[in-house]
C-alpha positions as CSV (number, residue, x, y, z in Angstrom):
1,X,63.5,-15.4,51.0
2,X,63.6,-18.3,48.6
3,X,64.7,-22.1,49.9
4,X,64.1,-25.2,47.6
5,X,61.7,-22.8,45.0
6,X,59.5,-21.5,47.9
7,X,58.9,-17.8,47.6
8,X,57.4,-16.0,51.0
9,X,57.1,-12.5,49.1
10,X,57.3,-9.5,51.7
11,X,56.7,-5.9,50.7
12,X,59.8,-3.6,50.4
13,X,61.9,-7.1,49.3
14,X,64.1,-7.1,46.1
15,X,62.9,-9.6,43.3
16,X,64.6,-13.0,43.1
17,X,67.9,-13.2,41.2
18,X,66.1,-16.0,38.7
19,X,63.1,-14.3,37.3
20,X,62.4,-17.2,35.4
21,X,62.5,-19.8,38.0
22,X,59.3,-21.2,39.4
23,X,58.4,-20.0,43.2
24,X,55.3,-21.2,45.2
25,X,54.0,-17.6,46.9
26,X,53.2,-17.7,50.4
27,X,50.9,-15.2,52.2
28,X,52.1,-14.3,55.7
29,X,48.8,-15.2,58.0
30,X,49.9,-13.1,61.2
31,X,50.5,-9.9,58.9
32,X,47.5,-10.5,56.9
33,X,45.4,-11.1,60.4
34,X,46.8,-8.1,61.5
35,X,46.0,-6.0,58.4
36,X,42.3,-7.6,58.4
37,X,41.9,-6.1,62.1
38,X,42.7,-3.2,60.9
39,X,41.0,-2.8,57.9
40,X,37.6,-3.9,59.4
41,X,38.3,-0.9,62.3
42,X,38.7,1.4,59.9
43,X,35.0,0.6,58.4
44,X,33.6,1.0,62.0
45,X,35.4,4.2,62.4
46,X,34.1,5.8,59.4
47,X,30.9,4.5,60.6
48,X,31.2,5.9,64.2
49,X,32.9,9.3,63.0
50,X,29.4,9.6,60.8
51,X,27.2,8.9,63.9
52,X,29.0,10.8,66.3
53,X,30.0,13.9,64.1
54,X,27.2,14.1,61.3
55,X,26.7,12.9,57.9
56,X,29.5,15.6,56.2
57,X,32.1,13.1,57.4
58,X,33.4,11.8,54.1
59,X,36.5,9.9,53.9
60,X,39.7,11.7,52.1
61,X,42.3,9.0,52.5
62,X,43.8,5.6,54.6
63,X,46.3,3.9,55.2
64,X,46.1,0.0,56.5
65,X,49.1,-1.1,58.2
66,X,49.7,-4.5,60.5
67,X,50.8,-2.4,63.2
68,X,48.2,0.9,62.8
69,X,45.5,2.0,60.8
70,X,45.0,6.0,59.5
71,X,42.6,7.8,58.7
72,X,41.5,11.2,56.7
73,X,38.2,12.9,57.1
74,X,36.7,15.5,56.4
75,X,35.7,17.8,59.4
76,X,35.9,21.7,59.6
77,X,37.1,21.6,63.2
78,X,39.3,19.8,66.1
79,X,37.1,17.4,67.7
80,X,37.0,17.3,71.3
81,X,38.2,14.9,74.0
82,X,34.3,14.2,74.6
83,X,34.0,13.3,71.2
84,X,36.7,10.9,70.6
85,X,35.8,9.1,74.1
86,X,32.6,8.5,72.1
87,X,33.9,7.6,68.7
88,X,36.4,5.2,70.3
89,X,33.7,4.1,72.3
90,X,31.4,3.0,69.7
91,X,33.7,1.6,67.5
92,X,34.9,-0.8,70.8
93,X,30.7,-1.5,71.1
94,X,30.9,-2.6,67.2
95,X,33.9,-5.0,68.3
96,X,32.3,-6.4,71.6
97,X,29.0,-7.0,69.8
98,X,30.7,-9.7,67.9
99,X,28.9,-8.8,64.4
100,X,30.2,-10.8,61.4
101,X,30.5,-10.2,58.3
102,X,28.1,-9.9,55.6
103,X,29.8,-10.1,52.6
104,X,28.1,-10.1,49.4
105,X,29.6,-10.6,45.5
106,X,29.2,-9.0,42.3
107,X,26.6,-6.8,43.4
108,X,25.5,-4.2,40.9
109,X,26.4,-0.6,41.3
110,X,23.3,0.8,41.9
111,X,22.1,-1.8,43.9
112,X,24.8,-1.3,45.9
113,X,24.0,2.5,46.5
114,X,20.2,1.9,47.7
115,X,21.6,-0.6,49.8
116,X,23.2,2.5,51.6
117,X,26.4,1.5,51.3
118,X,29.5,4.1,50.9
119,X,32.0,4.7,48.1
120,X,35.4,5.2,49.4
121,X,37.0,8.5,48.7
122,X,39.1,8.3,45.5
123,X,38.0,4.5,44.2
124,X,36.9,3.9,41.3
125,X,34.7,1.2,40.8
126,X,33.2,-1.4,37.9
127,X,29.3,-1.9,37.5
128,X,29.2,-4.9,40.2
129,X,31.0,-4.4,43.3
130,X,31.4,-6.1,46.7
131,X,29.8,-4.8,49.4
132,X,31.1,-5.5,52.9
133,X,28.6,-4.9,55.7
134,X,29.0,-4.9,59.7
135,X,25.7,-4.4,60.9
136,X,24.7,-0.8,60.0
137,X,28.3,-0.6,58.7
138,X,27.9,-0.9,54.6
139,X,30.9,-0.1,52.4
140,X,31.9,-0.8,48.8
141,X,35.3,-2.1,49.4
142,X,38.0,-4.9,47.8
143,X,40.2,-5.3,50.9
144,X,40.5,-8.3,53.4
145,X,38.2,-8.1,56.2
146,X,37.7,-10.2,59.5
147,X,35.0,-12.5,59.6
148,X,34.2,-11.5,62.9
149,X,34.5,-7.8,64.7
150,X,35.1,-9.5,67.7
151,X,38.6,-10.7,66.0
152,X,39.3,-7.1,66.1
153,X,39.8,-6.9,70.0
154,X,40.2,-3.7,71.1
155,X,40.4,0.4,69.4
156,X,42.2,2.8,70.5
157,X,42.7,6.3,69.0
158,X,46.3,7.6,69.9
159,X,46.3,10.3,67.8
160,X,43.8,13.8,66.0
161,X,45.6,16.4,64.0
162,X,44.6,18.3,61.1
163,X,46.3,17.8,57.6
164,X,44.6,20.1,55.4
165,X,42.2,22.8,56.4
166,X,38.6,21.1,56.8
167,X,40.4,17.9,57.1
168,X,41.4,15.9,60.0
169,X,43.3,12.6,60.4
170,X,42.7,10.0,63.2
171,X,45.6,7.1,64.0
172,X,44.3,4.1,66.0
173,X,45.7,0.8,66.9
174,X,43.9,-2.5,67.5
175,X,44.7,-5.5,68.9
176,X,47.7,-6.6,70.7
177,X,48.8,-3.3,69.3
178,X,46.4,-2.0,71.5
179,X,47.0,-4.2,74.1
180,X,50.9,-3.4,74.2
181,X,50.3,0.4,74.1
182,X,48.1,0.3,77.2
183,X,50.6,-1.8,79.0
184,X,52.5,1.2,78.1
185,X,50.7,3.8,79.6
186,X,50.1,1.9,82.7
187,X,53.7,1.4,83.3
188,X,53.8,5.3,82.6
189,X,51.5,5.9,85.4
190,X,52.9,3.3,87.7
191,X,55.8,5.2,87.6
192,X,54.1,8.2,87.8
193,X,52.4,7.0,91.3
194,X,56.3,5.8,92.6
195,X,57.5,9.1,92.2
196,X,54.8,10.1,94.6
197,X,55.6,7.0,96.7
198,X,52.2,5.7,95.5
199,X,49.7,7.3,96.7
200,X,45.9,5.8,96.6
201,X,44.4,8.8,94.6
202,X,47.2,10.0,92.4
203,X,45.4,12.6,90.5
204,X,44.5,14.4,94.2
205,X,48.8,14.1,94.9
206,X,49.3,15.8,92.0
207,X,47.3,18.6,92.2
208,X,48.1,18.9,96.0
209,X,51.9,19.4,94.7
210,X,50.6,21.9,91.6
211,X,48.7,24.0,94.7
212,X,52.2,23.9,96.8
213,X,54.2,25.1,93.2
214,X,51.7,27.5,93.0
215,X,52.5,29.0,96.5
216,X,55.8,28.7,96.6
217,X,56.2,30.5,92.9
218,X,54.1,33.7,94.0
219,X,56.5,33.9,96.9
220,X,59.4,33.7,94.6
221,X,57.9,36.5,92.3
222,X,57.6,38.5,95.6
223,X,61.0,38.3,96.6
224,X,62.1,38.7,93.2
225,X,60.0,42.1,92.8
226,X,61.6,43.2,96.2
227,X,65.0,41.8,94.8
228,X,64.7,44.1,91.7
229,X,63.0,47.1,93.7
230,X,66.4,47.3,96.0
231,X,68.7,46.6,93.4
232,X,66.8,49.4,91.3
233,X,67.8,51.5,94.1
234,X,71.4,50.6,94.6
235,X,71.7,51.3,90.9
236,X,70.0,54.6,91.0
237,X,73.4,56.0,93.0
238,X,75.3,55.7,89.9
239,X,74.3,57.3,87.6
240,X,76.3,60.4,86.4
241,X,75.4,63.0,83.7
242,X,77.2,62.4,80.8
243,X,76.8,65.5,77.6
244,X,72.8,65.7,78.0
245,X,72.3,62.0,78.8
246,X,71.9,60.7,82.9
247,X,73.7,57.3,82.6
248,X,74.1,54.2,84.1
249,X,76.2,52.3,83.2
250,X,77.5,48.9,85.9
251,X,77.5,45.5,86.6
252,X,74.9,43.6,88.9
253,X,74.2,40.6,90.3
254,X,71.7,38.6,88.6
255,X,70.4,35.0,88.5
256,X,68.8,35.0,84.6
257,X,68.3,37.1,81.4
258,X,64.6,38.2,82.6
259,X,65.9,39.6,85.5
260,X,68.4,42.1,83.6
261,X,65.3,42.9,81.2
262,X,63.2,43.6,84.0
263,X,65.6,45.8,85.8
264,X,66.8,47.9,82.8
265,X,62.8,48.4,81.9
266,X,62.6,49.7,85.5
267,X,65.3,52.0,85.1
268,X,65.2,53.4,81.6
269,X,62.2,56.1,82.0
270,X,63.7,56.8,85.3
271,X,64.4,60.5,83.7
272,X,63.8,61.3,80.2
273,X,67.3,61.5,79.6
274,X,67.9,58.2,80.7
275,X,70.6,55.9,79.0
276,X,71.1,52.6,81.0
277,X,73.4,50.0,80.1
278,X,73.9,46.8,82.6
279,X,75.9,43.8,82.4
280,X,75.8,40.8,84.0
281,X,78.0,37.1,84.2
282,X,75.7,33.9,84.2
283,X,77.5,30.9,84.1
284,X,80.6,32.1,82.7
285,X,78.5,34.4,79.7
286,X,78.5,37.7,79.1
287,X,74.9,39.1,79.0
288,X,74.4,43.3,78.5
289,X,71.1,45.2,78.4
290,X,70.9,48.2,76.8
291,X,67.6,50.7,77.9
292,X,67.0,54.3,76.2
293,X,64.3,56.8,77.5
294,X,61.5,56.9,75.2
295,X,62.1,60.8,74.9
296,X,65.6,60.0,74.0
297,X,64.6,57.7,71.2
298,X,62.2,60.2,69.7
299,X,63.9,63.5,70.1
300,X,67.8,62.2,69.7
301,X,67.0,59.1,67.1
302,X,68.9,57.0,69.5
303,X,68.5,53.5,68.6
304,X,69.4,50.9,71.4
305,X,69.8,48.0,68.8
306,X,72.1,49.5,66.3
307,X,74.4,50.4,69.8
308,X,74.4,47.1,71.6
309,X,75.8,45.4,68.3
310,X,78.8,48.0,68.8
311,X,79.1,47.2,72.0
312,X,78.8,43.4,71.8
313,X,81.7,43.2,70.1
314,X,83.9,44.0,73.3
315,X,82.6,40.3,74.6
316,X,82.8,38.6,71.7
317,X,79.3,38.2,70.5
318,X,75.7,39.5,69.0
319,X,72.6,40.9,69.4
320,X,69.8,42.9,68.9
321,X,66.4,44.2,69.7
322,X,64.5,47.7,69.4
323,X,65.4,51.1,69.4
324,X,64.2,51.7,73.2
325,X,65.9,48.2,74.2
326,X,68.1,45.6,73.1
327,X,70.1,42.7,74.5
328,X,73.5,41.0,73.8
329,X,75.3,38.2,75.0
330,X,78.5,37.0,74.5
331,X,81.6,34.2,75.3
332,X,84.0,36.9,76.7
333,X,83.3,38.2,80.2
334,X,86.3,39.8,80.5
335,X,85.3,42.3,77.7
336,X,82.4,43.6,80.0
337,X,84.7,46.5,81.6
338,X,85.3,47.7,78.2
339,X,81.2,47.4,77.5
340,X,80.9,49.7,80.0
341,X,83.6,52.2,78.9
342,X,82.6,52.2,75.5
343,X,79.1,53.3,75.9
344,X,80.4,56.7,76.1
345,X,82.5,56.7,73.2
346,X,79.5,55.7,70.9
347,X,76.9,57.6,72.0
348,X,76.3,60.7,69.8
């Protein structure tokens, strides 16, 4: 923005209209406060990944933002959730100890390097450099730095993926960043608890309910097997013999797609002439299963995936699948009558 030839200059901002004018620049405080935290957390990081994880930690990249810091390492594996508790707790020690900065000017290069401080990843640098220290924290670095870790705050990692094999990126916050995003979390959890109408030890609710689920979703799987084993049965009575082939061809009942799978698996080796085809309506779709003995798909070079497409047509859609068993579904569930009519016509 410019008012009466003062410039406040913000990245991603066009460049006055009057190049030539005269502008007084103006550094934001609060974003460069913000990009000092995270700067100087970024040091203790690479400190405390080197401590925690070894000395092969090397730094492949950063990024320094006001509202989160990144960064790249290298690593040959997914660290743990022990491990970031304790890199994320060492860094936070750093802070708390309330270490200031050592700073120190047109230091030569060498100097530098017995000193024990670290060359960032991709920098080049002259033959005196600055070195910025933080206790046992040494760096060869240009950037703006707090002059106290304290000023820092807080760390928290919110994020440990891997970019590149043998390399792993951490994304942290600081600050009222920090702050904010555990104010987050705890709202998450507070509603978390309601839902359970607030219980004193959440974590025992919860588990309590996964225990009932548990229960209640083997006694589902029961009923469903004795669902299936009766319905198996039922189907069993029709089935005619058709050329060499004992087919079945009808509709059932069903509440999903796994349940017509399961069924038409139970049914296809009934014989090894077996041809089964089934067809169901859920929610207003067409859904067909197509199942083909295994001697029928050997001997006769049946294919059940090339077939259902032929019949998917009649219901106005696709599918697909192996040559033992295939599924379709379609828009058209008054075309299933003619599904099951015109499994006779195709087969050979």
């Amino acid at each position: 923005t410019i008012k009466e030839n003062l410039l406040i200059v913000h990245i991603s901002e066009k460049l006055p209209v009057n190049l030539e004018a005269e502008y007084k620049a103006i550094v934001d405080e609060e974003r460069r406060r913000m990009i000092e935290r995270n700067h100087s957390a970024t040091h203790l990081l690479h400190y405390a990944l080197r401590k925690i994880l070894g000395t092969h930690v090397e730094q492949r990249g950063s990024l320094v933002h006001p509202q989160y810091l990144r960064f790249d390492f290298s690593h040959p594996r997914k660290l743990t959730d022990e491990e970031i508790e304790k890199i994320e707790l060492l860094v936070n020690q750093k802070i708390w100890e309330a270490i200031n900065l050592d700073e120190k000017r047109s230091v030569p290069i060498e100097e530098a390097k017995n000193m024990g401080a670290i060359a960032l990843f991709g920098e080049k640098y002259d033959s005196e450099v600055r070195v910025v220290k933080f206790a046992d924290s040494v760096e060869l670095c240009g950037g703006t730095h707090v002059q106290n870790t304290a000023s820092i705050g807080v760390f928290k990692i919110i994020s440990e993926s891997a970019i590149a094999a043998g390399i792993r990126r951490i994304e942290a916050i600081t600050h009222q960043r920090a702050w904010e995003w555990m104010q987050e979390q705890q709202k998450l959890l507070n509603d978390v608890k309601s839902l359970y109408n607030n219980p004193k030890d959440i974590q025992k609710a919860i588990l309590s309910q996964f225990e009932e689920i548990k229960v209640i979703q083997k006694k589902y799987e029961e009923l469903l097997t004795e669902k299936l084993n009766k319905l198996k049965e039922e189907v069993l009575t029709k089935q005619f013999q058709y050329k060499e082939y004992t087919l079945i061809a009808t509709v059932v009942e069903l509440e999903n797609t796994d349940m017509l799978r399961d069924l038409t698996f139970k049914l296809k080796n009934y014989s090894a002439s077996s041809v089964v085809l089934l067809a169901t309506n859920i929610e207003n779709k067409a859904h067909i299963a197509l199942g083909i003995a295994d001697k029928l798909v050997k001997e006769k070079n049946l294919n059940a995936s090339m077939l259902i497409k032929e019949l998917a047509k009649e219901i106005n859609g696709g599918g697909g699948g192996q040559p033992f068993f295939a599924t379709a579904g379609g828009s058209d569930v008054n075309g299933i009558p003619m599904v099951l009519k015109k499994i006779e016509s195709i087969l050979p």
